[in-house]
GUFI-58596 format. One record per residue: residue in three letters; x, z, y of N, C-alpha, C, O, CB in turn. Coordinates in steps of 0.1 Angstrom, whole numbers, plus 5000, padded with zeros to 4 digits. Atoms other than C-alpha are relative to their C-alpha. Glycine has a CB too. Layout:
N
alaXZYXZYXZYXZYXZY...
***
This chain:
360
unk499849955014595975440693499050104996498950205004501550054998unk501149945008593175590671501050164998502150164994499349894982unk498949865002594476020672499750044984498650064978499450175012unk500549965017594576090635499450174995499950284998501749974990unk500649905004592676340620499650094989498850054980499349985004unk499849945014593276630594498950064994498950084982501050094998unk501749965012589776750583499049985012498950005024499750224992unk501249994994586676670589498750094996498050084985499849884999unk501249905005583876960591498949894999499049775004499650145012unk501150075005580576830578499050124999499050214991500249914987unk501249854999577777080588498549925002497949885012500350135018unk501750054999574176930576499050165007499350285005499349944977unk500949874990571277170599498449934995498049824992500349995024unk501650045001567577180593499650155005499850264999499249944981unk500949854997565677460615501250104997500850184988498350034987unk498749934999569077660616500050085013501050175014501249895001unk499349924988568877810650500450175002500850235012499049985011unk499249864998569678160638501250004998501850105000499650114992unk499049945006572578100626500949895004502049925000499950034985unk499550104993573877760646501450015010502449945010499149975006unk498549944996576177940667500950044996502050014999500250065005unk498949915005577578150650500949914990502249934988499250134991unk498850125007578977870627500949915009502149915008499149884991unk499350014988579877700658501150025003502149945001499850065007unk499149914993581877980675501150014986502350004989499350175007unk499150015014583677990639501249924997502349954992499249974991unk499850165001584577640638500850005010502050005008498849905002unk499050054989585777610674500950115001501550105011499349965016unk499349884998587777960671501249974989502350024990499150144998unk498850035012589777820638501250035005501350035017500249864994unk498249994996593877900640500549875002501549845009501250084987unk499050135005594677560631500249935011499449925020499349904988unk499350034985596677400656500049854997500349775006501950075004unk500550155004595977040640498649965004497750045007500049974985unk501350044995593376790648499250034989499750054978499949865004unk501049955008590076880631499049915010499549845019499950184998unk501150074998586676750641498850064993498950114982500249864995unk501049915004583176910638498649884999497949845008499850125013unk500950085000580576670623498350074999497750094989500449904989unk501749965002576776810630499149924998499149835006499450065010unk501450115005573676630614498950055002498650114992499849954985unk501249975001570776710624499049994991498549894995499749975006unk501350065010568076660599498750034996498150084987500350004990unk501750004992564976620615499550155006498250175007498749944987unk500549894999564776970627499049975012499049875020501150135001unk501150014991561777090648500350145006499350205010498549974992unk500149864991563177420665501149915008501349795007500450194993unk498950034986565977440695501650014986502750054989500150195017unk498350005003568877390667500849895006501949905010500449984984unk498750154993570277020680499950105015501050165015499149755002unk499750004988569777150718501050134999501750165008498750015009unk498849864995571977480712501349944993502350014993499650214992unk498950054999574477230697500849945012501849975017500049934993unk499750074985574477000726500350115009501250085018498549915006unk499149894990575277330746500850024999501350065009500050115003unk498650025002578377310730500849915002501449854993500250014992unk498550084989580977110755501250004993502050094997500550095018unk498750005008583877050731500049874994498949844988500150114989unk499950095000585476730726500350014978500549914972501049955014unk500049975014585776880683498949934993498849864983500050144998unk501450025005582076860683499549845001499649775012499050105009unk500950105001580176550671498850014998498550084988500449944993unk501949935003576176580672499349854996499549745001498850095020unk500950145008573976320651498950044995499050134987500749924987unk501549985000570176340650499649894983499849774985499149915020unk501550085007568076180617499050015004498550105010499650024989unk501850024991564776070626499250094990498450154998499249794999unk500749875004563176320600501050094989502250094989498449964993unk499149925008564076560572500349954989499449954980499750124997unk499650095016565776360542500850074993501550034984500949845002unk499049885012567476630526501150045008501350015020500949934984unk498349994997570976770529500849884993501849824998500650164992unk499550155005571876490506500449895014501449845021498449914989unk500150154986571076220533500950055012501649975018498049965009unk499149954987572676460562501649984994502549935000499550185005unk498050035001576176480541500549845002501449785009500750054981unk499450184995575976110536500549945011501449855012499249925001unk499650114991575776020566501450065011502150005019498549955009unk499249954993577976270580501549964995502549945002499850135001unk498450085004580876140554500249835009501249785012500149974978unk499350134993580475780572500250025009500449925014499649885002unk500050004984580775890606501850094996502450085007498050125013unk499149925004584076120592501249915000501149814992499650074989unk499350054997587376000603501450144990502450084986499849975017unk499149955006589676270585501250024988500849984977499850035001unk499250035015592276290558499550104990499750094978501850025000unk500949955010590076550543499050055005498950105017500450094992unk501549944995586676650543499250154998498650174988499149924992unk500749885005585276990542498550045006498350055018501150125003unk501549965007581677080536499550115001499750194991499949984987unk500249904998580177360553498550004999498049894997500550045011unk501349965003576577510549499650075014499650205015499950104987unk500649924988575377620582499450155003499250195015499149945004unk500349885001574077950574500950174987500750284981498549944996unk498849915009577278080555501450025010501549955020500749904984unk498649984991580578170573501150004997501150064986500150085006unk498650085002584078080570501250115008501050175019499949825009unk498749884994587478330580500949925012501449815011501450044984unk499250094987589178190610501049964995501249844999500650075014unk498550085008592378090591499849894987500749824981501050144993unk500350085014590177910563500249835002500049774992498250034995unk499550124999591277560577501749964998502349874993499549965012unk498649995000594677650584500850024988501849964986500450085008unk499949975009594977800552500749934986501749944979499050045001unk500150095009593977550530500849865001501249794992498749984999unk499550155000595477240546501650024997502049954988499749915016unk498849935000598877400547499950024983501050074982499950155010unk500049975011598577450512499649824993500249774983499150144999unk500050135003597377100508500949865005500749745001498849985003unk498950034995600176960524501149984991501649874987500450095007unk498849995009602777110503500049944990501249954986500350104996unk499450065008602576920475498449914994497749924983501050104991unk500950105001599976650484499249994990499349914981500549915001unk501549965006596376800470499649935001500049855009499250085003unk501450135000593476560462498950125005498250115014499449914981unk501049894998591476900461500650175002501550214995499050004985unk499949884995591777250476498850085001497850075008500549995012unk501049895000589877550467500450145004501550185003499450024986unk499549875003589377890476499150124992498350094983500450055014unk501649945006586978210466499250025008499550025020499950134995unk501049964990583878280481499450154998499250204987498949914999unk500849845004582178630487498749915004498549815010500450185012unk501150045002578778640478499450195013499750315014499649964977unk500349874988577178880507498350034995497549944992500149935022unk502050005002573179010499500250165005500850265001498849974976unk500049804998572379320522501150065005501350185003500050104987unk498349984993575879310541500450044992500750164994500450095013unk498949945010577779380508500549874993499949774989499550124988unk499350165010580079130492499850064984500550154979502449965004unk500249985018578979150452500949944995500849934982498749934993unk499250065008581678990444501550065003502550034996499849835002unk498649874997584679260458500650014985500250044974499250215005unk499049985011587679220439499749894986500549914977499950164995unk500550045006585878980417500649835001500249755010498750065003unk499450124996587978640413500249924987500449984976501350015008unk500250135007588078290394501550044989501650034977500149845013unk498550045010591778330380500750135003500150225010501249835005unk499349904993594578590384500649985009500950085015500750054996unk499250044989596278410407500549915008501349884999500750034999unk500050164995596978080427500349934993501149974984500749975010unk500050035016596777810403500149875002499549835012498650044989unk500250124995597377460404500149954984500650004974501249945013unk501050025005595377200385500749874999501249835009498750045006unk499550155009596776850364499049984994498350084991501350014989unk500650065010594776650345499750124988498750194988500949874995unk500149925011595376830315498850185002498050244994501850034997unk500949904997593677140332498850025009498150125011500550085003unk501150004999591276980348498849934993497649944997500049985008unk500649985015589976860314499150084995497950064992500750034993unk500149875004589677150305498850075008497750085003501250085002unk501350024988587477250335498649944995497549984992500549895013unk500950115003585477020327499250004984498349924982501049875001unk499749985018585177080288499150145003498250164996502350014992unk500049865004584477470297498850005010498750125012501550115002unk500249984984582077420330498650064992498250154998499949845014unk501349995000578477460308499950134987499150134978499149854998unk500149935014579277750284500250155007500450244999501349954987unk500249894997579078040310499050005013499449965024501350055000unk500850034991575778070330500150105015499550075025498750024992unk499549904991577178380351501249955011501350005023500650124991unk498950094993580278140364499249985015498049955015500449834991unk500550014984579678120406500449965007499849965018499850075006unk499150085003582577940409500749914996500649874985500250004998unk499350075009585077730406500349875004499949845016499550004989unk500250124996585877350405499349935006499949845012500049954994unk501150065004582577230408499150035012498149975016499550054987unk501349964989581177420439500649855013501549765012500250255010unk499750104990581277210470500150025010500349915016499449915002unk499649944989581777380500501150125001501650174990498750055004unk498549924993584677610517501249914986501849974977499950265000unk498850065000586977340503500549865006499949805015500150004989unk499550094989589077050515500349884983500849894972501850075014unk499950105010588576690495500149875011499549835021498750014988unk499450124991590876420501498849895002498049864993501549934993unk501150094995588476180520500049874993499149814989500149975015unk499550165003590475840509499150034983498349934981502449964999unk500550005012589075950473497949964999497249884992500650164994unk501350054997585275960487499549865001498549804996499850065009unk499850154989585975650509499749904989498649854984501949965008unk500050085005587475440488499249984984499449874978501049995002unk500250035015585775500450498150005012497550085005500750144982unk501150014996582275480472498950174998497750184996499749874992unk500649845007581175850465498950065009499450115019501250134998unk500649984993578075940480498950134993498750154981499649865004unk501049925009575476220473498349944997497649875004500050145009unk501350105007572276110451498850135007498450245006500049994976unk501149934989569776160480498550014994497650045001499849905016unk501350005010566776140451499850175000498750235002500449924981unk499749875003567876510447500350145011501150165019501249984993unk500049914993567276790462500950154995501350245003498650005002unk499749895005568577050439501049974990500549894981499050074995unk498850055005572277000422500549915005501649875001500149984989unk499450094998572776750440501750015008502449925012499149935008unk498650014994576276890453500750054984501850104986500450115017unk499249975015577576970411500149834999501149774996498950114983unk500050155005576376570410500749955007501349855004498849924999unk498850114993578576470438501250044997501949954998500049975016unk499049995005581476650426500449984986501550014984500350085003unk499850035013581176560387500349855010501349805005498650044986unk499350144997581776210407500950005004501649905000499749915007unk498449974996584876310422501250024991502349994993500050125007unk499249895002586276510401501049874987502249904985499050184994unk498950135005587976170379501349965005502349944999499549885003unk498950064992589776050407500850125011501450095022499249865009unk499249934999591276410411501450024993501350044981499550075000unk498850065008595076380400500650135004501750125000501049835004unk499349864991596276780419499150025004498549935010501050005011unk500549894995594277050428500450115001501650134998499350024998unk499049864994595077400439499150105004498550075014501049975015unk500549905000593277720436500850085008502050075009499750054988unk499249934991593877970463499150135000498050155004500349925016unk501449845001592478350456500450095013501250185016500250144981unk499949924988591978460486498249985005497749865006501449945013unk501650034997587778520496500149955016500050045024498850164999unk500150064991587978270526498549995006498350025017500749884996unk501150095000584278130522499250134999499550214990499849874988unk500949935005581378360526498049934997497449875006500350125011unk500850075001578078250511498650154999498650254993500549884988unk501249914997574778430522499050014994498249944999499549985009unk501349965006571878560497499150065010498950175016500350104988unk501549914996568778570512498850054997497849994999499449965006unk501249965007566478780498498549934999497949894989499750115006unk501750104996562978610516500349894999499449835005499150005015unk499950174994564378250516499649974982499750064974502349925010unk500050085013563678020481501449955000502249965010498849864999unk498350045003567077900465499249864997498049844996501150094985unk500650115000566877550462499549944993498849844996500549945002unk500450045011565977500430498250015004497449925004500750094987unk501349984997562577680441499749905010498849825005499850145006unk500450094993562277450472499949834996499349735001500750035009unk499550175008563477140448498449984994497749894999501650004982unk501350005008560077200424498749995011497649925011500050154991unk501649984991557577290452500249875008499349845015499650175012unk500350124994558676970467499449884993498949774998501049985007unk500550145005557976750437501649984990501949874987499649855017unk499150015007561376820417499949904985499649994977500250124999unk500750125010560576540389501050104982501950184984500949755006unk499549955009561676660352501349924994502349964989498950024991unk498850075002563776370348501249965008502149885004499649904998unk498550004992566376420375500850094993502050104996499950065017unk498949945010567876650348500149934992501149974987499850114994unk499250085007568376370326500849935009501949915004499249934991unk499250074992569776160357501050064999502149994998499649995013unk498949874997571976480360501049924987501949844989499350214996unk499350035012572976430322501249884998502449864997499049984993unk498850174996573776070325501349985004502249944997499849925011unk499149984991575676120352501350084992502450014992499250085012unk499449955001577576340338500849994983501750054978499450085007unk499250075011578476150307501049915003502149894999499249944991unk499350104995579375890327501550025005502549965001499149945009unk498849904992582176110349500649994984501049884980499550215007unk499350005009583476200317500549914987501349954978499750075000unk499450125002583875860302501049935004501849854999499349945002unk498750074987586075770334501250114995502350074992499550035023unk498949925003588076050325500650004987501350094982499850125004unk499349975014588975940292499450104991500150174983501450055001unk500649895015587076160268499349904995498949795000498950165003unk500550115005585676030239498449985001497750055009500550014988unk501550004994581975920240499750104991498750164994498949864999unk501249905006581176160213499850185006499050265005500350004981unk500349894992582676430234499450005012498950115015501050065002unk500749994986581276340268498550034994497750105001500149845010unk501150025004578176300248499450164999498250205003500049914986unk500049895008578576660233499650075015498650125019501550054989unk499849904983579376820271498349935008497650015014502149925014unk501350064991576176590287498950084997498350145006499449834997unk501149985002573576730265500550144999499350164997499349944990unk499649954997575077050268499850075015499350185019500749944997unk500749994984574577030304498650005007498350055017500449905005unk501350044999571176900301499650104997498950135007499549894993unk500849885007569877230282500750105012500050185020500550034981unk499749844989571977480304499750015013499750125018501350045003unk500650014987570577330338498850005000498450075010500249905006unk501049935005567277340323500050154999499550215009499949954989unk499749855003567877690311499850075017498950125023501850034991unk500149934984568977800347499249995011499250075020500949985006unk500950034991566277610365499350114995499250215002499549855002unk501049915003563777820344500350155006499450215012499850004984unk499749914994565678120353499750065016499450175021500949984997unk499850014986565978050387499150055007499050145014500149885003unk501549994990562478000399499050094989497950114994499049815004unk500749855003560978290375500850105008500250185016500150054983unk499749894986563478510396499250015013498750115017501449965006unk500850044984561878360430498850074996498650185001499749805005unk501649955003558178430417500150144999499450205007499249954987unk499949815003559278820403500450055018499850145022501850064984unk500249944991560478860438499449955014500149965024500950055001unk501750044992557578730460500349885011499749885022499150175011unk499850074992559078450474499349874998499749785005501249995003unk501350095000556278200464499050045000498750165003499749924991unk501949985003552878160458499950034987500349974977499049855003unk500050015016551978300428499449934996500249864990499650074993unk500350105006549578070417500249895001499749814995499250004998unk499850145003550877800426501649944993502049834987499849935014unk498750005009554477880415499550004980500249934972501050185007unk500549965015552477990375499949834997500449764988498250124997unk500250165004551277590380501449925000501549824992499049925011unk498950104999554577430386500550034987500349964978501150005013unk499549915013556477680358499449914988500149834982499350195000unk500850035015553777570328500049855002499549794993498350074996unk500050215000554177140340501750044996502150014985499449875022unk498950005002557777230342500749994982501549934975500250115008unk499749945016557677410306499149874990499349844978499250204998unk500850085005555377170297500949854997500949804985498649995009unk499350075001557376900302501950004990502449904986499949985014unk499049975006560777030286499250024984499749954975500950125008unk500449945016558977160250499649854999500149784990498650164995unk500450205007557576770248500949915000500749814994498949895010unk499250184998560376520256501350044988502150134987501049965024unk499150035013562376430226501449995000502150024990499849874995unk499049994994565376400247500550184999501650194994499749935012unk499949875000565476820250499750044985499950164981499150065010unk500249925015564476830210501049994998501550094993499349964988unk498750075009567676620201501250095009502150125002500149795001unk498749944997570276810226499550174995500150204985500749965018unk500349875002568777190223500750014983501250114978498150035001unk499749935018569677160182501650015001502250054991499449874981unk498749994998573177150193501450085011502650085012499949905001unk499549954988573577350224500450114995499850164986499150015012unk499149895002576177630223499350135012499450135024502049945004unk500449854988574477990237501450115003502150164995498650134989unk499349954995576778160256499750144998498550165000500049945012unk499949875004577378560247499050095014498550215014501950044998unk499849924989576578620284498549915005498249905016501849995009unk501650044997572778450282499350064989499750124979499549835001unk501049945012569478490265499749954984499949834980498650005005unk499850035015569178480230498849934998498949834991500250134991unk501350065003565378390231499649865004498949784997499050085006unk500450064997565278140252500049864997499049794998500250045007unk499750065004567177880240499349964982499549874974501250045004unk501050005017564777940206498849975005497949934997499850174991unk501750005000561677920223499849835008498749795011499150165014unk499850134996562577570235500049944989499249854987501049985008unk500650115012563377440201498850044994498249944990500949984986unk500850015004560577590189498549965007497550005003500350094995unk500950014990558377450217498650065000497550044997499849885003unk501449835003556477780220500050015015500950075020500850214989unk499849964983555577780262499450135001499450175013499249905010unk500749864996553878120258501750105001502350165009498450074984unk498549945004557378250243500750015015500850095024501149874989unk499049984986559378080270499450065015500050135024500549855004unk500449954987557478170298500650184996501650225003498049985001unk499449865001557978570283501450025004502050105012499950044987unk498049965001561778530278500549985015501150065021501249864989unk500050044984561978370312500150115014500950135023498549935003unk500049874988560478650330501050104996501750165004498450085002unk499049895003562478870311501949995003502950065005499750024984unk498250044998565778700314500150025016501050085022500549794995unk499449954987565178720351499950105008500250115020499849935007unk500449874996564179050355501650035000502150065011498850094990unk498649945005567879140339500849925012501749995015500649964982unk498950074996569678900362499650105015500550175019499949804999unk500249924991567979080392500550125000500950195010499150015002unk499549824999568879400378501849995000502550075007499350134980unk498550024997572679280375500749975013501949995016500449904993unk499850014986572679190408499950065008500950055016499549955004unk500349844994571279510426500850104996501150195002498550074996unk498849895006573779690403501449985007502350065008500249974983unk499050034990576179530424500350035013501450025019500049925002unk499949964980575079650461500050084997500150175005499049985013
***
C-alpha cells in the first residue's frame, strides 16, 4: 500500500550552495509528526549544490537533476509531477521557514477542509524584519467566493501590497486542484510567472484561510538582481505582459465576472505590471546591481516599446492611479514622452529605496 502523503515540499535550486542546507536542516527539523516529503530540483546548477543534497541520507528527501537551467518555472513543474501529496507547498531555497510552519498550517487546513492556506511573511534586508508588526488583515480570516472576488477585484490598485492571496510560497495548495484542472507554471516566463500560476488557481479555490502569524521569511539581497532585473537582461520580451493580461482575463472569466469587468481588472493589470517592472529595474541600476550601460539600453527598448504599442494607449486612458504611487508616471506613458518616463522612473525609485531604508 502506497503511504499517503500530507504535503509536498517543492524546493527549485540553481547555484544555491550557500544557503542549501540551511533550508534542508529546516525542512528535516519541522514539528510535524505527519508524512511530508522534500522534493529538490536541481536546475542545471554548476557549483556543489546537488552533491550537498545527496549528503543528505533521509528517506523525506527526493533529489532530481535537469539537464540545464530552464528556469524556476520548469524546476516547479516538474517537481509538481513527481509530487505525491494532498498539498503542495512551494519553497524558495534561499528564504526560511519557522519549524512549526508545516504543522501550523496543515492543522489549520484540516479543520475545515482548505483548498488554500496562507500565512505572513517577514521581509528580512540587513538582519531586520521591515515588515515587524506589519500584517495583511487584523486577524485570522477565512476566505469564500464572495471574498475571494473581492481579492481579486482589489489585487492591482495598491503597488506597496507584498502580500496576500497571490504570493506563492510559505503556503499549502490543495494538490488535487493543480492535478486535476492541469495547472502548470508558464515556463516562457521568467518574471511573474508565480502571480500567473496562481491567477490559474485561484478559480477552482472554494475555502481559504489566512493565518497572521510571520511563519515565512523572505530574504532581500542587496547585491543580487530581483527577478524582474534578471527577466530583462535575459531577453524578457515586451509581450509576456500582454500574455500576463490575457491570462488574467481569462482567470476571471472562469470565475464568473463579467467580460467587461475582467476586461476592466486585465488592463488594469497590464499598466500596473508595466508600471512596477519600470520601477523595479530603475531601482536595480540606482543601486549598482547592473551594468550601467547596458541596463540604460534595455530601460529605453523597454520604454520604447510600451509608449508605441496601441495596446498600452487603449488600457493607460483607463487605469486607476493608486494614492500610494506616482503621479507622473502613469502621465508620461499616455503621453508617450520616454525622456519624462525615464525621469519619473528614476525618481519614483529613488523614494521607494528611501521607504525602505526608513524601515531598517
Amino acid at each position: 500500500m502506497t503511504e499517503h502523503v500530507c504535503i509536498s515540499v517543492i524546493v527549485p535550486f540553481y547555484n544555491a550552495q550557500l544557503h542549501i542546507q540551511k533550508c534542508i536542516d529546516l525542512l528535516l527539523n519541522q514539528d510535524f509528526k505527519n508524512t511530508f516529503e522534500i522534493i529538490m530540483v536541481d536546475d542545471g546548477s554548476t557549483d556543489n549544490s546537488k552533491k550537498i543534497v545527496l549528503q543528505n541520507e533521509d528517506k523525506k528527501i527526493r533529489s532530481y537533476s535537469l539537464e540545464k537551467n530552464y528556469g524556476p518555472s520548469a524546476a516547479r513543474n516538474f517537481g509538481i509531477k513527481k509530487s505525491k501529496g494532498q498539498y503542495i507547498f512551494f519553497l524558495d531555497v534561499d528564504d526560511t521557514v519557522d519549524l512549526n510552519i508545516l504543522s501550523v498550517m496543515y492543522n489549520k487546513a484540516i479543520e475545515n477542509d482548505y483548498d488554500l492556506i496562507f500565512c505572513e511573511r517577514r521581509y528580512i534586508e540587513n538582519f531586520k524584519n521591515t515588515k515587524e508588526d506589519v500584517y495583511a488583515y487584523p486577524a485570522d480570516k477565512h476566505f469564500e467566493k464572495p471574498e475571494i472576488n473581492k481579492e481579486m477585484k482589489i489585487r492591482f490598485y495598491d503597488p506597496l501590497l507584498l502580500f496576500g492571496l497571490f504570493d506563492l510560497t510559505g503556503r499549502l495548495i490543495r494538490r488535487s486542484i493543480i492535478i486535476d484542472n492541469k495547472i502548470f507554471f508558464e515556463e516562457r516566463l521568467r518574471y511573474l510567472e508565480d502571480e500567473f500560476f496562481m491567477w490559474e488557481v485561484m478559480p477552482s479555490i472554494k475555502k481559504a484561510a489566512y493565518i497572521r502569524k510571520q511563519l515565512y521569511s523572505f530574504y532581500v539581497h542587496p547585491n543580487v538582481n530581483t527577478a524582474l532585473s534578471e527577466g530583462l537582461v535575459r531577453g524578457f520580451n515586451f509581450s509576456n505582459f500582454k500574455l500576463i493580461k490575457n491570462h488574467i482575463g481569462e482567470c476571471l472569466n472562469r470565475q464568473e465576472f463579467s467580460f467587461k469587468t475582467s476586461q476592466k481588472i486585465a488592463d488594469q493589470a497590464f499598466i500596473f505590471y508595466i508600471i512596477s517592472s519600470l520601477i523595479s529595474f530603475s531601482r536595480s541600476m540606482l543601486l549598482g546591481k547592473l551594468d550601467i550601460s547596458k541596463s540604460i539600453k534595455i530601460r529605453k527598448k523597454l520604454i520604447s516599446d510600451i509608449i508605441s504599442d496601441t495596446e498600452v494607449a487603449k488600457s493607460i486612458k483607463n487605469y486607476v492611479r493608486s494614492d500610494k504611487e506616482s503621479f507622473w508616471i502613469p502621465k508620461a506613458i499616455k503621453w508617450r514622452s520616454s525622456r519624462l518616463l525615464e525621469f519619473v522612473c528614476d525618481l519614483r525609485a529613488k523614494e521607494i529605496i528611501k521607504i525602505r531604508r526608513k524601515n531598517l
